[in-house]
C-alpha positions in Angstrom: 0.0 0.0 0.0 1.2 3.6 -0.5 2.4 5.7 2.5 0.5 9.5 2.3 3.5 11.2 4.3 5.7 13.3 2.0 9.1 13.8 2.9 10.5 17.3 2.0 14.2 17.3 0.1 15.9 20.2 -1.1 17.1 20.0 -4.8 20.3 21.5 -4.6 23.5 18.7 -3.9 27.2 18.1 -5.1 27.4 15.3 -7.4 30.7 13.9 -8.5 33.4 14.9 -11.4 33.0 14.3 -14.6 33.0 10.4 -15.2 31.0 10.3 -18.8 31.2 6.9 -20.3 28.5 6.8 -23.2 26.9 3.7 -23.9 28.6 2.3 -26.8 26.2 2.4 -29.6 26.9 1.7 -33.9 26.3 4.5 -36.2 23.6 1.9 -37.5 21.8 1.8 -34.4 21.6 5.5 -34.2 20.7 6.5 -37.9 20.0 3.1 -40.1 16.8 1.5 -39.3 13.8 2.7 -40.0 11.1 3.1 -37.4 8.6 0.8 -38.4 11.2 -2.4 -39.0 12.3 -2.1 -35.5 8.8 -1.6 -33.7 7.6 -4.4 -35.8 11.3 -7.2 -34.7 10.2 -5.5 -31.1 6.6 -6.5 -30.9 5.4 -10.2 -29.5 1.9 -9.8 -28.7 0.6 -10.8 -24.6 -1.2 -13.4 -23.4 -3.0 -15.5 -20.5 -0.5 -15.0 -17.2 2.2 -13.0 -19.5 0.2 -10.3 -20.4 -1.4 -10.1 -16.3 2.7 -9.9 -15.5 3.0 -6.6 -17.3 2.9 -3.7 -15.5 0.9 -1.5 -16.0 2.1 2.1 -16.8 0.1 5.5 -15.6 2.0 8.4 -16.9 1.0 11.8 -15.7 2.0 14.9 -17.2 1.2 18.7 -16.3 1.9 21.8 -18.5 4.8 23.7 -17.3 5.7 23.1 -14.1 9.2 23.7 -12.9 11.2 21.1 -10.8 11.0 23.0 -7.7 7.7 23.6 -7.2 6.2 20.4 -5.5 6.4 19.1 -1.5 8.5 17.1 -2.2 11.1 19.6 -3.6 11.0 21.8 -0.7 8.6 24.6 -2.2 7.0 26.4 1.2 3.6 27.1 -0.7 2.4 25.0 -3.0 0.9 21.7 -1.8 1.5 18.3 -3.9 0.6 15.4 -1.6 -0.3 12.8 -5.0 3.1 13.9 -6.5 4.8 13.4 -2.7 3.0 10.4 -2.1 4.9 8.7 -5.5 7.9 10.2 -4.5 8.0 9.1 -0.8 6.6 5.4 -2.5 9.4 5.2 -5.1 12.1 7.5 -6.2 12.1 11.3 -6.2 14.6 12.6 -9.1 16.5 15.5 -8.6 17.8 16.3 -11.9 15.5 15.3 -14.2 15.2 17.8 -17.8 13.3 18.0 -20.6 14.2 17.5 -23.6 13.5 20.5 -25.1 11.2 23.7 -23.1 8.5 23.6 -25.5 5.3 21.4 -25.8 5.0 19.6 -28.8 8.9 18.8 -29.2 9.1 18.0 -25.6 6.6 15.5 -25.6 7.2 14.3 -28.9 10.3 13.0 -27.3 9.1 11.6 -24.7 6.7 9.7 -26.7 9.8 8.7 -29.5 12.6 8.1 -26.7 14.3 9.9 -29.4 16.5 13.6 -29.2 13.9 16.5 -31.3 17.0 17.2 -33.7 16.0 13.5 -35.2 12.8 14.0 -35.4 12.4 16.5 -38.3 9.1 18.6 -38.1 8.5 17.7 -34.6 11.5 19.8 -33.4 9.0 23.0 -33.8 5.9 23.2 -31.8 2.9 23.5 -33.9 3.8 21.0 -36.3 3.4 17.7 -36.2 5.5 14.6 -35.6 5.9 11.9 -38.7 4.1 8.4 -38.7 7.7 6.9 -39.1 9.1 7.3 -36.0 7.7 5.0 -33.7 6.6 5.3 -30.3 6.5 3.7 -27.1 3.0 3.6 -26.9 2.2 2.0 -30.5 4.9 -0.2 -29.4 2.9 -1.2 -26.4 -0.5 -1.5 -28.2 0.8 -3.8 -30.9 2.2 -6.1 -28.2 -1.2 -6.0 -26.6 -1.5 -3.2 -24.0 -4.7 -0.7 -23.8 -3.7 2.9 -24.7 -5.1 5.7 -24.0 -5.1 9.6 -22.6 -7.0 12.6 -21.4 -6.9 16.2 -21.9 -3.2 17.1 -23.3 -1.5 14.2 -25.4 0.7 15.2 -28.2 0.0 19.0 -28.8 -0.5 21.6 -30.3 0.0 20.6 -33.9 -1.3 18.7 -36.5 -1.3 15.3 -36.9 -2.5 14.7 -40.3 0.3 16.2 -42.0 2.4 13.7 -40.3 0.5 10.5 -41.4 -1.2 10.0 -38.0 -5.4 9.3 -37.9 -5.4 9.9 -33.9 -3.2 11.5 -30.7 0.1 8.8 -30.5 -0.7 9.0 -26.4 -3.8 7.1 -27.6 -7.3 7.2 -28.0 -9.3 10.5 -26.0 -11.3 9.7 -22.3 -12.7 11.8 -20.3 -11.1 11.0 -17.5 -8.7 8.0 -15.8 -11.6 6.8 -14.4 -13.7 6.4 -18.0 -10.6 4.6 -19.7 -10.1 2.0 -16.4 -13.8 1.6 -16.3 -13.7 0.4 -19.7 -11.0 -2.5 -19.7 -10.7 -5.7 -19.3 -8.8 -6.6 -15.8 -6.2 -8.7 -17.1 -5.3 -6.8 -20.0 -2.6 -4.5 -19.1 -2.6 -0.3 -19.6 -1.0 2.9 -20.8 -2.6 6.0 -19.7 -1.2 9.0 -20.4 -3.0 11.5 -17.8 -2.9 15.0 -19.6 -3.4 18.3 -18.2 -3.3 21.7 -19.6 -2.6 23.0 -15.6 -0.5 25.0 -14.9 -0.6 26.6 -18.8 -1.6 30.0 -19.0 -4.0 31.8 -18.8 -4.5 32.4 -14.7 -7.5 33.0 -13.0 -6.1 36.9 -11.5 -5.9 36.2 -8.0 -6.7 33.1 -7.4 -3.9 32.0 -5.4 -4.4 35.3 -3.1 -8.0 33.9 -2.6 -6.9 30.6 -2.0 -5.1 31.9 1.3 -1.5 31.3 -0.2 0.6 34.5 1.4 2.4 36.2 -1.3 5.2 36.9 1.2 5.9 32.8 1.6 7.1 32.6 -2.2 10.3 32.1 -2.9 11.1 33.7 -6.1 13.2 32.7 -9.1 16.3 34.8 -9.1 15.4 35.6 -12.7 12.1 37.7 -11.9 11.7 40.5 -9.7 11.0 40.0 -6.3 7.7 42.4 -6.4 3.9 42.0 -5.5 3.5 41.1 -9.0 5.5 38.6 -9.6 4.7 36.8 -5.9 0.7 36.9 -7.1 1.5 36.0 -10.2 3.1 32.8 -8.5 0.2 32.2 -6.2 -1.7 31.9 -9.1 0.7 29.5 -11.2 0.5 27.2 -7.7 -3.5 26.8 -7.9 -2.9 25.0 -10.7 0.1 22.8 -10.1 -2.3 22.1 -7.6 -5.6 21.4 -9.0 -3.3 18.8 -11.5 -2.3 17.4 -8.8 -5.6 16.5 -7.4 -6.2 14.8 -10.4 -3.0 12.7 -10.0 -4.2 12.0 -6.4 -7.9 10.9 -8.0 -6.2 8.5 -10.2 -3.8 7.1 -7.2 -6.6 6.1 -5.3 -8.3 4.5 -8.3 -5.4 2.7 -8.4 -5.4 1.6 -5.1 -9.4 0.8 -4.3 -9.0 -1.7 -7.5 -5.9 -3.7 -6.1 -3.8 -2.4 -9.4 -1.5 0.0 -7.4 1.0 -2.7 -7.1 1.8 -3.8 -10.3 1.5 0.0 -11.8 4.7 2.2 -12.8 3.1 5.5 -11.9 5.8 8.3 -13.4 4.7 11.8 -11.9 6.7 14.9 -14.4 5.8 17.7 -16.5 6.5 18.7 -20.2 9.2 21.6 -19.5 9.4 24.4 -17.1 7.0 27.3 -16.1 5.8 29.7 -18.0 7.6 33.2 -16.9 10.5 34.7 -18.6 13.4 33.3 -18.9 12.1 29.9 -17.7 9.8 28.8 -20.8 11.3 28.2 -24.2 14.6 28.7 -22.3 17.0 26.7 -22.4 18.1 28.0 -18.3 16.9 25.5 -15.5 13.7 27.1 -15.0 12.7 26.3 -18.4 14.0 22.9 -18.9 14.5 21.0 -15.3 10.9 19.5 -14.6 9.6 17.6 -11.3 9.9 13.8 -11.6 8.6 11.0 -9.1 8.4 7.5 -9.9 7.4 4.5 -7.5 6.3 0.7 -8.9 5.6 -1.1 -5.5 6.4 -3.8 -6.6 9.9 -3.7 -8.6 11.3 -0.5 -7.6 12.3 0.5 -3.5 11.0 3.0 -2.1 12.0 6.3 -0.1 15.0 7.1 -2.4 16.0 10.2 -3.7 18.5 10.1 -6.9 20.4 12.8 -8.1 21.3 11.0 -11.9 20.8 13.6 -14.7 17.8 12.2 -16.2 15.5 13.4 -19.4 12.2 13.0 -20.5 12.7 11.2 -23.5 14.2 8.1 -21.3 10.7 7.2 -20.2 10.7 5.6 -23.2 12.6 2.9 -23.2 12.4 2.5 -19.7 8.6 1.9 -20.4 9.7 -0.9 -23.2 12.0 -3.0 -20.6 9.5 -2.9 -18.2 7.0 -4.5 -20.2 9.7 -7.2 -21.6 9.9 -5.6 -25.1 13.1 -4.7 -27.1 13.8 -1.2 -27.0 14.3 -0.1 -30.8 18.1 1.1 -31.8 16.5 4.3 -32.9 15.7 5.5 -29.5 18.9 7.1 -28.6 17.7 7.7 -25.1 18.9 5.4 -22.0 16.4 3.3 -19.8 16.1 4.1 -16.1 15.3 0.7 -15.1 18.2 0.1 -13.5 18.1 2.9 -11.6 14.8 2.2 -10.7 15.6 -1.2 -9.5 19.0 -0.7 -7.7 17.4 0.2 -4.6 20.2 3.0 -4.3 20.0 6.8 -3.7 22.3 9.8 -4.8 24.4 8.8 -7.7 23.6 5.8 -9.0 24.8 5.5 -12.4 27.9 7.3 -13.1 27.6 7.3 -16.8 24.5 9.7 -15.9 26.5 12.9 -15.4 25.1 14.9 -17.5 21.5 16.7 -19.7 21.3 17.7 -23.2 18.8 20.3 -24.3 17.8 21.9 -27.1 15.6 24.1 -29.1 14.3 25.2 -32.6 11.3 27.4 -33.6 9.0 27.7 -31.0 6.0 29.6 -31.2 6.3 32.0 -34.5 7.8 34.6 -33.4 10.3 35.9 -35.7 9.5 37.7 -39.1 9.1 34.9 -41.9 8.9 32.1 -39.3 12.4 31.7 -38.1 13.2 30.1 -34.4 16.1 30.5 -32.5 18.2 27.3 -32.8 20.4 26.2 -29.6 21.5 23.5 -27.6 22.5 23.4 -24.3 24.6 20.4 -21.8 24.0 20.3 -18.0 26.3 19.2 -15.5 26.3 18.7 -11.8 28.7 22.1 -12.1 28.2 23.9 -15.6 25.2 25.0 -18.1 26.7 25.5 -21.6 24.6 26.7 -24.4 25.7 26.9 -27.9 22.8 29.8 -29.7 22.9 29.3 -33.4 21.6 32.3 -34.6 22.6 34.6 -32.0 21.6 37.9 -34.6 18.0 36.6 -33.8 15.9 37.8 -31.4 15.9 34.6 -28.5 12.3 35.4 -27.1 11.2 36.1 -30.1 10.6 40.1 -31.9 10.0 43.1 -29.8 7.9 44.1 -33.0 4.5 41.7 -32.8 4.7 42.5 -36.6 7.2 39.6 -36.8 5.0 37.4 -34.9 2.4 35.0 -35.7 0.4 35.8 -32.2 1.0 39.8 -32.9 2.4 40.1 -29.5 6.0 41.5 -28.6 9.0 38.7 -27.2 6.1 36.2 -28.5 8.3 33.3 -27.4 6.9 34.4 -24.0 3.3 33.4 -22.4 1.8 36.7 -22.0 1.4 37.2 -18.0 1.0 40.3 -15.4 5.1 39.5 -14.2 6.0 40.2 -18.3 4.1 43.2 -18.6 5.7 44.4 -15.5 8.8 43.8 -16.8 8.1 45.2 -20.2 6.9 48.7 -18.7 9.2 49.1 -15.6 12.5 48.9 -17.8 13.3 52.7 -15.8 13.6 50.7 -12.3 17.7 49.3 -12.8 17.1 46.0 -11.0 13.7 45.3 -13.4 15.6 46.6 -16.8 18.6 44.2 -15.6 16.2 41.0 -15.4 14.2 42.0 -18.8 17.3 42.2 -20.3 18.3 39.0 -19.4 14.5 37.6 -20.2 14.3 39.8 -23.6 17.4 40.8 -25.1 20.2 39.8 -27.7 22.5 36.6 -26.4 26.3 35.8 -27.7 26.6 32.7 -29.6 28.3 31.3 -26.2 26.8 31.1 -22.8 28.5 29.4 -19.8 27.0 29.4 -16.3 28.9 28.0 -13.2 26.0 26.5 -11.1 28.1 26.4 -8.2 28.5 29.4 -7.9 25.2 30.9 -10.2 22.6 28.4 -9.7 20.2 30.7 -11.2 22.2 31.2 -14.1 22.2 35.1 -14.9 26.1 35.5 -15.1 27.8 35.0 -18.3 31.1 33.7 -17.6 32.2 32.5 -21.3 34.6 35.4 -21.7 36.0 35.0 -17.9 39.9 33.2 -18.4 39.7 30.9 -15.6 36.2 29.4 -17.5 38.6 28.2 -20.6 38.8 24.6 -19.5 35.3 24.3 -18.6 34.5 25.8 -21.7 36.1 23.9 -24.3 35.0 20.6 -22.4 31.6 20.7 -22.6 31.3 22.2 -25.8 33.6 19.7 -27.2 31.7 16.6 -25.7 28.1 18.8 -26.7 28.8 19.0 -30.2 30.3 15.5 -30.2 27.2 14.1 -28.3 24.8 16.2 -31.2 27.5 15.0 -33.9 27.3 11.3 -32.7 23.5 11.3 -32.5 22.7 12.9 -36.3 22.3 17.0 -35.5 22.0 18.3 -38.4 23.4 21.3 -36.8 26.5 19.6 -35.6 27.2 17.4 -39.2 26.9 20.4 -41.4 24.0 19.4 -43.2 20.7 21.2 -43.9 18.6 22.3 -41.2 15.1 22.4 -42.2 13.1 23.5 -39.4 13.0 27.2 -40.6 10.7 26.3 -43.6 8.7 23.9 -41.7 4.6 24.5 -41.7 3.8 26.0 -38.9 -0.2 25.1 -37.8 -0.9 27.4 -35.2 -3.2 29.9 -34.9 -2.2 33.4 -36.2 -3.5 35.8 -34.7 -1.5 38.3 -37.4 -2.9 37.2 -40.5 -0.1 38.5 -42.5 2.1 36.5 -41.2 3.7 33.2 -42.6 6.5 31.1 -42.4 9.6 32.1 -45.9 9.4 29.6 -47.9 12.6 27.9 -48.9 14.7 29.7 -51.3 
């Protein structure tokens, strides 16, 4: 049975040296089978007493929520007792990071176990992601699992352009509840629970009515530590919370049916929250998520692990859990080892390190352009390599340039931006708006030791010369290694990419290619 008392850890810890030793993988494995060949050699359909021996998987997801802001991370305001309850029941990762800090690509790599520069037009949000690459869930339903999901799945995009005839999370239910309703008891499940909390918009206030005191919030070091940005907070919170009262819903369905035991419940969110400089940023607040995971009955519990972890490992962690072979295509690592070692801190040495990255997020640049960067997180270092640093990395202060006709578009519109936007006069706002709006050098280096909140720029500092050249040397060879476009010298497309969202400018469009 699950435990209900949450245990409060604080994020921050020392890890070890570098100790990298990639999993050695062919060139073929990486870039020479196709999608389809290897979900079809993976597949062996379940049943009788195999398929009742699967676990079951229940994979819950909210919509940009930052890895601090749960119990179980030490956050003083916001109350998560479903995500602390899987945390306290299983393991509680520390250093867990999206693959990229925008929707669709982030969850399209979750959903691929794949990297979004191998993905074609699913690196841009408001695409769509191609029928060829497999994913994990397919996987599971041609080997006999039950799919399905609620409110967000894949999104926003279009799927049709892609080859798809429904969401890749599975078929739409109202609610947990509907889909478990509707199964057979010995069949196993995927559910992907959805949310679109803690997305904007906010209800204005909300949090103040909720009783949450503004003065309890602890505020990113990005943002300025005003009213504004403390309510705006409060308001973010209700909704972490309210998705996680559907999480706890779904817990206790799990439980009153005797199904807990046999369930991987994994407990994240898509990328970080959405503020400046956190969202479609490739800075911790906009690419380190929140991530429990417990399986009573596999994985100990009570541990807190500080591996660098991403998204798109859930994967094939997913596939060896159900006893299916993990296609060669998914370049991302399972955590099932982790899961099962019964150890906390550093578990696996070989996970030292996060790789991030970014393309065109939300049409914010005249003729459709994004802003093309990739990052690499240590346990002492951020390094991000910015493409195109001419371009505008929150997209246009001119909403002419931008699809949603609003300025730094790249941005969720929100009462802390507009504060931001108009107080430029006050020196401690203009320095943070800067940072959130302004120009960036094709280099960034952040020592988190000494910066965890990443606004000082060390690249050009002597003494970073080392670190420098060491992470961007295993970055691009990592990118190189795993068929980056951007790292092989060949042609990146995703400029020219359709882009399916909704413009609010009508005039504007995405250049097509020359």
């Amino acid at each position: 049975m699950l435990r209900h008392n949450g245990r409060t850890m604080q994020a921050q810890s020392t890890a070890p040296s570098d100790r990298y030793k990639p999993r050695s993988r062919s060139r073929r494995s990486f870039l020479g089978l196709s999608a389809a060949a290897l979900a079809t050699s993976a597949v062996k359909p379940l049943a009788g007493q195999q398929a009742a021996a699967r676990p079951n998987i229940l994979f819950c997801i909210s919509d940009d929520q930052s890895w601090l802001h749960t119990g179980s991370m030490g956050d003083p305001v916001v109350k998560t007792p479903a995500f602390d309850r899987v945390a306290a029941n299983g393991v509680l990762f520390g250093r867990a990071f999206c693959d990229a800090p925008t929707c669709g690509p982030s969850r399209s790599a979750i959903l691929t176990g794949q990297a979004i520069w191998r993905l074609e037009e699913a690196g841009n949000i408001h695409s769509t992601l191609p029928s060829k690459f497999a994913t994990y869930t397919g996987i599971l339903e041609d080997a006999g699992y039950r799919i399905g999901h609620t409110s967000k799945g894949w999104s926003p995009g279009r799927l049709e352009p892609g080859g798809r005839t429904r969401n890749p999370a599975g078929d739409s239910f109202a609610s947990f509840a509907e889909f478990f309703s509707q199964g057979p008891a010995d069949q196993p499940f995927c559910f992907w629970l959805g949310s679109r909390d803690p997305h904007r918009p906010y209800e204005l206030g909300s949090g103040a009515r909720s009783g949450k005191a503004p003065g309890e919030v602890v505020v990113p070091p990005h943002l300025p530590d005003d009213p504004v940005t403390r309510n705006d907070i409060l308001d973010y919170y209700v909704e972490v919370e309210r998705f996680d009262s559907k999480v706890a819903a779904a817990l206790d369905l799990l439980e009153r049916s005797g199904q807990m035991e046999n369930t991987i419940v994994v407990v994240t969110s898509d990328h970080g929250m959405p503020f400046p400089r956190a969202k479609a940023s490739l800075y911790d607040y906009g690419s380190r998520v929140p991530l429990a995971i417990c399986w009573p009955r596999s994985v100990p519990a009570g541990r807190s692990v500080e591996d660098f972890v991403s998204l798109s490992d859930l994967a094939p962690t997913f596939l060896e859990a159900a006893g299916l072979a993990v296609p060669g295509e998914m370049t991302a690592q399972s955590l099932l080892s982790v899961l099962t070692s019964g150890a906390s801190g550093q578990v696996d040495a070989s996970r030292d390190a996060a790789y991030i990255a970014m393309e065109r997020h939300d049409g914010c640049r005249r003729g459709g352009k994004g802003y093309p960067c990739r990052a690499i997180r240590d346990a002492s270092h951020l390094y991000i390599r910015n493409f195109e640093p001419t371009r505008w990395p929150s997209g246009s202060p001119n909403a002419a340039d931008c699809a949603r006709a609003i300025p730094y578009g790249e941005i969720d519109s929100s009462p802390t931006k507009t504060h931001m936007m108009e107080n430029r006069n006050i020196p401690e706002v203009d320095r943070l708006a800067e940072l959130a709006f302004g120009t960036r050098p094709g280099h960034e280096l952040y020592d988190i030791r000494e910066d965890p909140g990443q606004l000082n720029n060390i690249v050009a500092q002597p003494e970073a010369a080392a670190a420098l050249e060491a992470l961007q040397n295993r970055l691009m060879r990592h990118l190189a290694d795993t068929g980056d476009p951007r790292a092989l010298g060949q042609d990146a497309p995703w400029d020219y990419y359709p882009y399916y969202g909704r413009k609010v400018n009508k005039d504007w469009e995405v250049d097509p290619r020359s």
